[in-house]
PDB file of N, CA, C and O in Angstrom:
ATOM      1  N   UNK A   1    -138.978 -75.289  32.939  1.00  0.00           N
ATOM      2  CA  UNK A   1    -140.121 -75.967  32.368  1.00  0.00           C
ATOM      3  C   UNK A   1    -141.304 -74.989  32.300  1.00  0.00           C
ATOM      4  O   UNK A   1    -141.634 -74.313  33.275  1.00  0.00           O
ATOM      5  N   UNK A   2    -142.014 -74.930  30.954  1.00  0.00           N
ATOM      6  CA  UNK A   2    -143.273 -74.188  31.169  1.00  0.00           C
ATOM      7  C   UNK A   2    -144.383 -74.538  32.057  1.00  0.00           C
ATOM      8  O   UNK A   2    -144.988 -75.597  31.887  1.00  0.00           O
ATOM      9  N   UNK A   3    -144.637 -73.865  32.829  1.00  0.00           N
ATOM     10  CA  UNK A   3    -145.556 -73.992  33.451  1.00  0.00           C
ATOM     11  C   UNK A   3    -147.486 -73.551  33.434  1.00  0.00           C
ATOM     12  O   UNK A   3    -148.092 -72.526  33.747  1.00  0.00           O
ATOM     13  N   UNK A   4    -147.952 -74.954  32.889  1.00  0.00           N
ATOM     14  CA  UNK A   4    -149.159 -74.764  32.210  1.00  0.00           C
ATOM     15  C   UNK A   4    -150.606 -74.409  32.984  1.00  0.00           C
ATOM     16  O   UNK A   4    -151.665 -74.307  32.364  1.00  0.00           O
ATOM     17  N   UNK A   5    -150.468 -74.216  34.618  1.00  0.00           N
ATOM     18  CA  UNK A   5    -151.453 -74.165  35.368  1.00  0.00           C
ATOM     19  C   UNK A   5    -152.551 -73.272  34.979  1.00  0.00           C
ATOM     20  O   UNK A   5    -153.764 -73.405  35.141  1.00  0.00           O
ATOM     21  N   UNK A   6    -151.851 -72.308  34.419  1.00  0.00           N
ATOM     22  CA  UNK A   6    -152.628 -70.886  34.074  1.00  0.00           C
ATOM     23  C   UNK A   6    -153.325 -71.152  33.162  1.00  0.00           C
ATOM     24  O   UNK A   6    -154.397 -70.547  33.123  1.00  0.00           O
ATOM     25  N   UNK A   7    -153.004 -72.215  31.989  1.00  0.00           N
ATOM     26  CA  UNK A   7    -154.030 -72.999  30.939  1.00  0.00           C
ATOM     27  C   UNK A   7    -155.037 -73.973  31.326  1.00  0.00           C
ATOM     28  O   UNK A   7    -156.206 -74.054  30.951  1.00  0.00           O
ATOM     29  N   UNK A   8    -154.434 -74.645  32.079  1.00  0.00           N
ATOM     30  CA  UNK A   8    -155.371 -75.453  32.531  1.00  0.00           C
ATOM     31  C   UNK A   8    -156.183 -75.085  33.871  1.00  0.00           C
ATOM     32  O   UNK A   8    -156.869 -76.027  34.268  1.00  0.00           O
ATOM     33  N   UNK A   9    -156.252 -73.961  34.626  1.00  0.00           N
ATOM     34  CA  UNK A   9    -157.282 -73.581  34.959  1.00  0.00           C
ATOM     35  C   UNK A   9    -158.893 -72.630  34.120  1.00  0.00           C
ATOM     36  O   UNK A   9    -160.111 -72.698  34.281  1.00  0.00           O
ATOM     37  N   UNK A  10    -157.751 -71.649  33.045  1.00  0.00           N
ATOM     38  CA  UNK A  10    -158.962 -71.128  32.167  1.00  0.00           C
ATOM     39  C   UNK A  10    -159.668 -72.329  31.902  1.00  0.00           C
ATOM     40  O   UNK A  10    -160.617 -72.530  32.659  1.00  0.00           O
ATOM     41  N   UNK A  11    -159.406 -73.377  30.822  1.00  0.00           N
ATOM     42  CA  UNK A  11    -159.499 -74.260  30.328  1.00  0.00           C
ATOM     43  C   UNK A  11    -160.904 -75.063  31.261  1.00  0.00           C
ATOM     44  O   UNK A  11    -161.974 -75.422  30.769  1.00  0.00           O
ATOM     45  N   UNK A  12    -160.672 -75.124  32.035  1.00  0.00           N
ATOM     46  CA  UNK A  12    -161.523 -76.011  33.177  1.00  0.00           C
ATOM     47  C   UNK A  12    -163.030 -74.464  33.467  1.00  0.00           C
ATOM     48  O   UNK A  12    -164.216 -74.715  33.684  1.00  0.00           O
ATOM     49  N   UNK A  13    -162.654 -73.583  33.404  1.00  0.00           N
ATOM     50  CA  UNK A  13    -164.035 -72.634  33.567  1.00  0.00           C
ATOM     51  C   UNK A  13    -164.452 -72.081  32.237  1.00  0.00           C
ATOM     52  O   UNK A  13    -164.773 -70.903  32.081  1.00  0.00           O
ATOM     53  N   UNK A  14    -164.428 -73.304  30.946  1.00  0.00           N
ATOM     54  CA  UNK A  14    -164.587 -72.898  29.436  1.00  0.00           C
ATOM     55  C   UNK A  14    -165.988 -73.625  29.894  1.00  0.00           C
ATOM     56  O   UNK A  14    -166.074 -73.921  31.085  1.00  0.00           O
ATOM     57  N   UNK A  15    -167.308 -73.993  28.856  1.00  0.00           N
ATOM     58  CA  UNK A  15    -168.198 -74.132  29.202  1.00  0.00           C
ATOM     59  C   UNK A  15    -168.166 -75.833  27.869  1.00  0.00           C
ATOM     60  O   UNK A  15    -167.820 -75.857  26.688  1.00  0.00           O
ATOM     61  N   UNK A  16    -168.493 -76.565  28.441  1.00  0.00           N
ATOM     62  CA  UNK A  16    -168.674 -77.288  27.775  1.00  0.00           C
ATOM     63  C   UNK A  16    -169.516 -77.568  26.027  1.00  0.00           C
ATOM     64  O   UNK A  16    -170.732 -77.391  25.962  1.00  0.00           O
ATOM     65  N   UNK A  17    -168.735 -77.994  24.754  1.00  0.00           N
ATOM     66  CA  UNK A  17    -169.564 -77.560  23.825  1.00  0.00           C
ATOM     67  C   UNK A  17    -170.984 -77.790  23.741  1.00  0.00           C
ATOM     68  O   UNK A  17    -171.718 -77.091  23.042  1.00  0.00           O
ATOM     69  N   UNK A  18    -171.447 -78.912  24.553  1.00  0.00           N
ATOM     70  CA  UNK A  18    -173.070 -79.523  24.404  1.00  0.00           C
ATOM     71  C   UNK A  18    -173.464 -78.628  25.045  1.00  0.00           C
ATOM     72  O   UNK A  18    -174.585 -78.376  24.603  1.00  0.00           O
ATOM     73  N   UNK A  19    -173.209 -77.906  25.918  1.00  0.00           N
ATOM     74  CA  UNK A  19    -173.770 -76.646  26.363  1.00  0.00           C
ATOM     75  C   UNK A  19    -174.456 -75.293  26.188  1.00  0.00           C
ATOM     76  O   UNK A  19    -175.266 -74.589  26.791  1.00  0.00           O
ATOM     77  N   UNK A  20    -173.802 -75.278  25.173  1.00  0.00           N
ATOM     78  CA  UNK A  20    -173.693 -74.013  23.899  1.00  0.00           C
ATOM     79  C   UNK A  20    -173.746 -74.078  22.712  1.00  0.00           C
ATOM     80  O   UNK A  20    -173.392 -73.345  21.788  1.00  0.00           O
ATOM     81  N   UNK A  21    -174.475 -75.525  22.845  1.00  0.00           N
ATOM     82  CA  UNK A  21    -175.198 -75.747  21.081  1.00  0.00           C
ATOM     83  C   UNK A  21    -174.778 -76.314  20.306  1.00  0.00           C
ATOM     84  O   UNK A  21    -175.527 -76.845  19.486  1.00  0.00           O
ATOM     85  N   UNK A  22    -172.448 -76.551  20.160  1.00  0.00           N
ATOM     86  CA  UNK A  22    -171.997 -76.878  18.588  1.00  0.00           C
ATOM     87  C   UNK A  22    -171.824 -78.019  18.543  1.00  0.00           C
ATOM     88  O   UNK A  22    -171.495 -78.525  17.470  1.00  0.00           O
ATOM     89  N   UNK A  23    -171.963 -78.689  19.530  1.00  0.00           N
ATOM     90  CA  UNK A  23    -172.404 -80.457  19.203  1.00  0.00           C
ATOM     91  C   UNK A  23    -173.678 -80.749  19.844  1.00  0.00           C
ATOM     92  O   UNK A  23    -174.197 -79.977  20.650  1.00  0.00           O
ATOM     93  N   UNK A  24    -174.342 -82.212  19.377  1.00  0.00           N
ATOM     94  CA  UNK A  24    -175.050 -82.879  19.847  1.00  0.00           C
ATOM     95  C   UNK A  24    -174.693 -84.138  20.227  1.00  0.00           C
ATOM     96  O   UNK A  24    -174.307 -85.052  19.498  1.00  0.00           O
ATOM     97  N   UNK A  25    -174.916 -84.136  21.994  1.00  0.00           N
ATOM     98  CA  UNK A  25    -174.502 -85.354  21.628  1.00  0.00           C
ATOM     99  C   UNK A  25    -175.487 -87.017  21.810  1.00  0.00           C
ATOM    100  O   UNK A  25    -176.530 -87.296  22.402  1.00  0.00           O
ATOM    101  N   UNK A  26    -174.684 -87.681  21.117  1.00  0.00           N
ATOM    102  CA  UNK A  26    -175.572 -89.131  20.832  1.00  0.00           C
ATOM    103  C   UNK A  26    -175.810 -90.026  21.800  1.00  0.00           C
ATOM    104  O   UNK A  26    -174.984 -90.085  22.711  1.00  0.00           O
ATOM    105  N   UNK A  27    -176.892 -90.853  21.826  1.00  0.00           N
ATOM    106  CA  UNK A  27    -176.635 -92.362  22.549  1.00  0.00           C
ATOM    107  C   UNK A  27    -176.099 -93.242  22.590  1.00  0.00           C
ATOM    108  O   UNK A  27    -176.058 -94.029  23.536  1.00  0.00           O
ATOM    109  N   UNK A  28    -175.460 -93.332  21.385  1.00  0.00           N
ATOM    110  CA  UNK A  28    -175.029 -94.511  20.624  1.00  0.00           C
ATOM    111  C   UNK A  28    -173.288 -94.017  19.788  1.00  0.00           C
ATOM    112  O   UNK A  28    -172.571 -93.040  20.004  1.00  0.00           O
ATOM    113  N   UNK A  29    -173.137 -95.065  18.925  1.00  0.00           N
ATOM    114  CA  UNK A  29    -171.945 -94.825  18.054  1.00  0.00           C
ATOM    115  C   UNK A  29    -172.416 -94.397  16.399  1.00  0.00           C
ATOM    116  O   UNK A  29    -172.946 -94.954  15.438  1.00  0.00           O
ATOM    117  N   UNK A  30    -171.845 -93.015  16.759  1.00  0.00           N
ATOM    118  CA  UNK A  30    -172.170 -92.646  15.088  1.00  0.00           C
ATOM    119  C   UNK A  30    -171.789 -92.630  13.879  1.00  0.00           C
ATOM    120  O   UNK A  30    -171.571 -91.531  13.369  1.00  0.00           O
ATOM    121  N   UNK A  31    -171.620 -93.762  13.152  1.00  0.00           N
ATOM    122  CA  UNK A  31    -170.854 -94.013  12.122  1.00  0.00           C
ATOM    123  C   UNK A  31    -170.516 -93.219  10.905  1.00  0.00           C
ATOM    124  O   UNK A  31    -169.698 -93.627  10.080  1.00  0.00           O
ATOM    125  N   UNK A  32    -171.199 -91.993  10.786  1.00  0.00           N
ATOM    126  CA  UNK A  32    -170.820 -91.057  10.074  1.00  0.00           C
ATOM    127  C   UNK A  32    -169.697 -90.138  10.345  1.00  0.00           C
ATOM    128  O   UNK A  32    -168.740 -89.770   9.665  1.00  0.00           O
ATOM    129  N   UNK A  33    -170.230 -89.792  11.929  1.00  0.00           N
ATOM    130  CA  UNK A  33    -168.666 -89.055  12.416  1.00  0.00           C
ATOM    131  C   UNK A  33    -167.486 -89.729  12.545  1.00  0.00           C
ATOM    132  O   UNK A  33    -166.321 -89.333  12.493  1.00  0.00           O
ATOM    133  N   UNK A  34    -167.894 -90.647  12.695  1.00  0.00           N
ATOM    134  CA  UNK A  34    -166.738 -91.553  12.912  1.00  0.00           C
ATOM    135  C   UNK A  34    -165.828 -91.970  11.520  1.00  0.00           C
ATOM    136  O   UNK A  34    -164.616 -92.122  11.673  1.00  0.00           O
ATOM    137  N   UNK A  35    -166.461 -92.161  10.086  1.00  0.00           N
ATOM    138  CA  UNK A  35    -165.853 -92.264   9.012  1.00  0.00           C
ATOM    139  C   UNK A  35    -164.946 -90.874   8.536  1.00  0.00           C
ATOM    140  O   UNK A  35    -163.811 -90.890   8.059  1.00  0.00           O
ATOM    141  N   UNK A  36    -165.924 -89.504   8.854  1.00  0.00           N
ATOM    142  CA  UNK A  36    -165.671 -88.482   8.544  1.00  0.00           C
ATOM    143  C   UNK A  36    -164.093 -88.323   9.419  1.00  0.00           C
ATOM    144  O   UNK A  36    -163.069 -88.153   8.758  1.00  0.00           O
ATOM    145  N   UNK A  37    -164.046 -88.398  10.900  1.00  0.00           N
ATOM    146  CA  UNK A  37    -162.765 -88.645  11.663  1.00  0.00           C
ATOM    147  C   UNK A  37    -161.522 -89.248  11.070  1.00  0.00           C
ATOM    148  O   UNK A  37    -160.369 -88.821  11.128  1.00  0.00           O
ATOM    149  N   UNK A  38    -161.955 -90.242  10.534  1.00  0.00           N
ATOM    150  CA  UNK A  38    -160.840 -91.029   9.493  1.00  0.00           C
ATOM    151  C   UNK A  38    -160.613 -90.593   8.407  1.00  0.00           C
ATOM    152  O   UNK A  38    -159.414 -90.567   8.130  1.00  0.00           O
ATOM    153  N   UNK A  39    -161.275 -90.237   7.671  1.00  0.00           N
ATOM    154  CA  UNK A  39    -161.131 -89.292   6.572  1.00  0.00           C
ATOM    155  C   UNK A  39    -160.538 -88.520   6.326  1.00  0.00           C
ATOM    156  O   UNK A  39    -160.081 -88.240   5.218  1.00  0.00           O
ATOM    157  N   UNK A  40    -160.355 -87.780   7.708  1.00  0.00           N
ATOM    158  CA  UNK A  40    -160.261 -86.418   7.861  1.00  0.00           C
ATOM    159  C   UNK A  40    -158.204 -86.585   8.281  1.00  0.00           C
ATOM    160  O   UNK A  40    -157.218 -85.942   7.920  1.00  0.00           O
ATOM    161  N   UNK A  41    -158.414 -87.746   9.156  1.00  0.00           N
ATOM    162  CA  UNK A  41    -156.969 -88.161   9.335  1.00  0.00           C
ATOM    163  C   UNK A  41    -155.924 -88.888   8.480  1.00  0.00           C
ATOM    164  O   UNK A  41    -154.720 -89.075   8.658  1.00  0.00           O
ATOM    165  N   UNK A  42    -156.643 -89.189   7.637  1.00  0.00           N
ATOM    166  CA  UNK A  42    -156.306 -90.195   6.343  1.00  0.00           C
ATOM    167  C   UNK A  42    -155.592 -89.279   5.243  1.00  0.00           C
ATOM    168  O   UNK A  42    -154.555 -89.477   4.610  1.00  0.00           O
ATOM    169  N   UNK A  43    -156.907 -87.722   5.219  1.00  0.00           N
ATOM    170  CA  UNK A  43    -156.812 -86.618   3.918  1.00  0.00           C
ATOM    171  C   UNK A  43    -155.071 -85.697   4.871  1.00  0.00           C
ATOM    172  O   UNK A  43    -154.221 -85.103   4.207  1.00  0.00           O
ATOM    173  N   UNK A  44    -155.011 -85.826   6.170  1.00  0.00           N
ATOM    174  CA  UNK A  44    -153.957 -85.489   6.715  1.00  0.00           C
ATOM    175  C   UNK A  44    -152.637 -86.314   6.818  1.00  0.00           C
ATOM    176  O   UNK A  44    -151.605 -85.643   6.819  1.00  0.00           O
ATOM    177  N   UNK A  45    -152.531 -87.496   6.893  1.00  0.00           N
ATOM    178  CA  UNK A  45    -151.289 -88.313   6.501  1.00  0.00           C
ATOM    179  C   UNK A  45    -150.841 -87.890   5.217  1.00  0.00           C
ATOM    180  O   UNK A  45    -149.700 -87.489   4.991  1.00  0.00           O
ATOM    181  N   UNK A  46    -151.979 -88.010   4.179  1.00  0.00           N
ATOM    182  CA  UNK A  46    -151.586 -87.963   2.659  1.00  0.00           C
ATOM    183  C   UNK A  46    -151.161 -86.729   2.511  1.00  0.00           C
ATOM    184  O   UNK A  46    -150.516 -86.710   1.462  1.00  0.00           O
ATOM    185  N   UNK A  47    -151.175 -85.586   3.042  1.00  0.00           N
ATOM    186  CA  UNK A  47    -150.957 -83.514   2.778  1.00  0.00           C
ATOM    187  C   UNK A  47    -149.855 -84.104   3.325  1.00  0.00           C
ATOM    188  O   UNK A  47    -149.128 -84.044   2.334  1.00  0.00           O
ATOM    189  N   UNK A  48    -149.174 -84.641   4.181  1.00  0.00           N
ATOM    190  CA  UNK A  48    -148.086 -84.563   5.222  1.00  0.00           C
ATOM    191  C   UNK A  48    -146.672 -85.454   4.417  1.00  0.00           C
ATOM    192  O   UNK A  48    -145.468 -85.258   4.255  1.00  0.00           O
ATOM    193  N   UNK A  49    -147.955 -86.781   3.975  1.00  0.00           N
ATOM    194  CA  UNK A  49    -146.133 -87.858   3.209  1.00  0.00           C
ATOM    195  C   UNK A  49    -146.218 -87.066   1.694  1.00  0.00           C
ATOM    196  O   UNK A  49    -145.236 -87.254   0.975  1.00  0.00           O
ATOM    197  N   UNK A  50    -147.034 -86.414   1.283  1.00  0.00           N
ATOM    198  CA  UNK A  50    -146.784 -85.703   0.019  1.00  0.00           C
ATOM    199  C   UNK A  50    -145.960 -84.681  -0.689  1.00  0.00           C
ATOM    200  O   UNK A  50    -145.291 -84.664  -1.722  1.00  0.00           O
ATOM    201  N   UNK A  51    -146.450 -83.297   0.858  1.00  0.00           N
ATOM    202  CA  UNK A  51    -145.726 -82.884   0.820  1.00  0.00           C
ATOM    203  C   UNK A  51    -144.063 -82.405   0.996  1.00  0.00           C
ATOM    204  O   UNK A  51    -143.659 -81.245   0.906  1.00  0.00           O
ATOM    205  N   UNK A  52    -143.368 -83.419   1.226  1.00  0.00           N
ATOM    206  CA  UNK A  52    -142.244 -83.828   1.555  1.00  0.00           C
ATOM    207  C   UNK A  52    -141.777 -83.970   0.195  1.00  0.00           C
ATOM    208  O   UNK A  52    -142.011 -84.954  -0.507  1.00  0.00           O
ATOM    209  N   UNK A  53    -141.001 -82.791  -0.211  1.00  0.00           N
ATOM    210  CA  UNK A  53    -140.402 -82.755  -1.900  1.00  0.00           C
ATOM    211  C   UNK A  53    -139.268 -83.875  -1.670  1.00  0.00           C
ATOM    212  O   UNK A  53    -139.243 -84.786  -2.498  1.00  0.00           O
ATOM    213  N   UNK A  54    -138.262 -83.896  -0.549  1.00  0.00           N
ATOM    214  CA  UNK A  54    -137.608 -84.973  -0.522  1.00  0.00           C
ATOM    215  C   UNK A  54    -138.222 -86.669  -1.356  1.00  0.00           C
ATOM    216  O   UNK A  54    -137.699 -87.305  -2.270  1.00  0.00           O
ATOM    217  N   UNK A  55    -139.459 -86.943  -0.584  1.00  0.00           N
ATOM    218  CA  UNK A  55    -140.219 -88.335  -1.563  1.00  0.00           C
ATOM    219  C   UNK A  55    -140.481 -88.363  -2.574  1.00  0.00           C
ATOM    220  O   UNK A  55    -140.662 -89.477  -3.066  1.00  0.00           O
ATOM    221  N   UNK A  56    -140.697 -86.730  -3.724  1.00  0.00           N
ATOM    222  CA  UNK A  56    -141.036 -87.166  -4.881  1.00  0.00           C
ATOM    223  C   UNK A  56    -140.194 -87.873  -5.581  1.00  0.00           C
ATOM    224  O   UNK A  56    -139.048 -88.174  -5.248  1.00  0.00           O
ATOM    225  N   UNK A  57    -140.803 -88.176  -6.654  1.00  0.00           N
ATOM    226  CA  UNK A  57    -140.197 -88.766  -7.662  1.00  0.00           C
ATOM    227  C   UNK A  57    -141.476 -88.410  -8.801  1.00  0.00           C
ATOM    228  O   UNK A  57    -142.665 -88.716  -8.891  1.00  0.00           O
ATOM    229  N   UNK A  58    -140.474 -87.559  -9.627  1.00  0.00           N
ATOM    230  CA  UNK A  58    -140.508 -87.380 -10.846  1.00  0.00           C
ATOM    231  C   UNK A  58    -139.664 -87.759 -12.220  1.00  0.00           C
ATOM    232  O   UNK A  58    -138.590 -87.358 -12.669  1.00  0.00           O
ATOM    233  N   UNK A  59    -140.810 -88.879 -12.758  1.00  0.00           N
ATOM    234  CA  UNK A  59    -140.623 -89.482 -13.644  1.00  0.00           C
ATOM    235  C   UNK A  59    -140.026 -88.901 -14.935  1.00  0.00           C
ATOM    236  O   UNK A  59    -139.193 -89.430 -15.670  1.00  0.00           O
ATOM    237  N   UNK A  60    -140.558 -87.835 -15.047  1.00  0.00           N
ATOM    238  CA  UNK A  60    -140.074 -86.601 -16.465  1.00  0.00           C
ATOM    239  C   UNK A  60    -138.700 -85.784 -16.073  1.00  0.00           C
ATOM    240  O   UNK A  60    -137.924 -85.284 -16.887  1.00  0.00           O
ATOM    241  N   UNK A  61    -138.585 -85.763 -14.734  1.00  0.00           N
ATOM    242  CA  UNK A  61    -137.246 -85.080 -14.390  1.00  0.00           C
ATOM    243  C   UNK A  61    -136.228 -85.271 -14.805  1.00  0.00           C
ATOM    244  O   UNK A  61    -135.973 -86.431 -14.480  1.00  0.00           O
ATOM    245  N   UNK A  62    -135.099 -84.719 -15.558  1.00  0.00           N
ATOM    246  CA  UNK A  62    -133.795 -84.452 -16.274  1.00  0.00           C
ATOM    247  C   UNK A  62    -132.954 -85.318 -15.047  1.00  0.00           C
ATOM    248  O   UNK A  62    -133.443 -85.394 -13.920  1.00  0.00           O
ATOM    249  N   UNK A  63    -132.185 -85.693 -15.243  1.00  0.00           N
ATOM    250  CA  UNK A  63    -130.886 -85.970 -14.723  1.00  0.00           C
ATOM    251  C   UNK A  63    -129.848 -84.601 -14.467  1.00  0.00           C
ATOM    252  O   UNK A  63    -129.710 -83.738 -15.334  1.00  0.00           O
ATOM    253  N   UNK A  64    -129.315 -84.567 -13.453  1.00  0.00           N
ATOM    254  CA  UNK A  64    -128.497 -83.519 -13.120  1.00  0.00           C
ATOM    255  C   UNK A  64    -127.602 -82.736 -13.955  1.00  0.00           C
ATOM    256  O   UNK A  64    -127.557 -81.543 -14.257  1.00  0.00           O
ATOM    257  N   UNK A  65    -126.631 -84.151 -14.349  1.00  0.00           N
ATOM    258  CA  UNK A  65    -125.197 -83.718 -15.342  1.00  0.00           C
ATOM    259  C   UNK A  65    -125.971 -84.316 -16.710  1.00  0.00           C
ATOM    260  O   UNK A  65    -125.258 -85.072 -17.371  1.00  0.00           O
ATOM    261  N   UNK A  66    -127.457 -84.065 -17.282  1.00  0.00           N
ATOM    262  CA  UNK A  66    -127.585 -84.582 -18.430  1.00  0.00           C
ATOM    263  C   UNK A  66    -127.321 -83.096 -19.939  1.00  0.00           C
ATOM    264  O   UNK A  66    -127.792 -81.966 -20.064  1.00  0.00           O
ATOM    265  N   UNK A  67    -126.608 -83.711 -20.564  1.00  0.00           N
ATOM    266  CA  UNK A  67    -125.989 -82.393 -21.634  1.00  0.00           C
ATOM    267  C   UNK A  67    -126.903 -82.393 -23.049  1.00  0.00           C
ATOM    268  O   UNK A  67    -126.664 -81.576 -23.938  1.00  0.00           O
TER     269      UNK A  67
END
């Protein structure tokens, strides 16, 4: 089994992001990040069941044995 201690100790002496500026964080619930989150997971389902050439279906596509 891998053994992850060595990650999760760096990990634990990383500095927190509100710390170092790249978030802010809120009081409350922010409904912008929060749409953007979904969005963002939504624009990732759709790249994921799309790209799966197995699901297409193409309507203009030839038939195999067509002569």
């Amino acid at each position: 089994m891998i053994d992850l201690n060595h990650i999760i100790d760096f990990a634990t002496q990383l500095p927190h992001p509100s710390d170092i500026g790249l978030i802010k964080p809120s009081g409350g619930f922010n409904l912008a990040a929060a749409l953007c989150g979904l969005g963002a997971v939504f624009g990732m389902t759709q790249f994921l069941y799309y790209s799966d050439d197995s699901k297409r279906i193409d309507p203009w596509a030839k038939p195999e044995n067509y002569e």
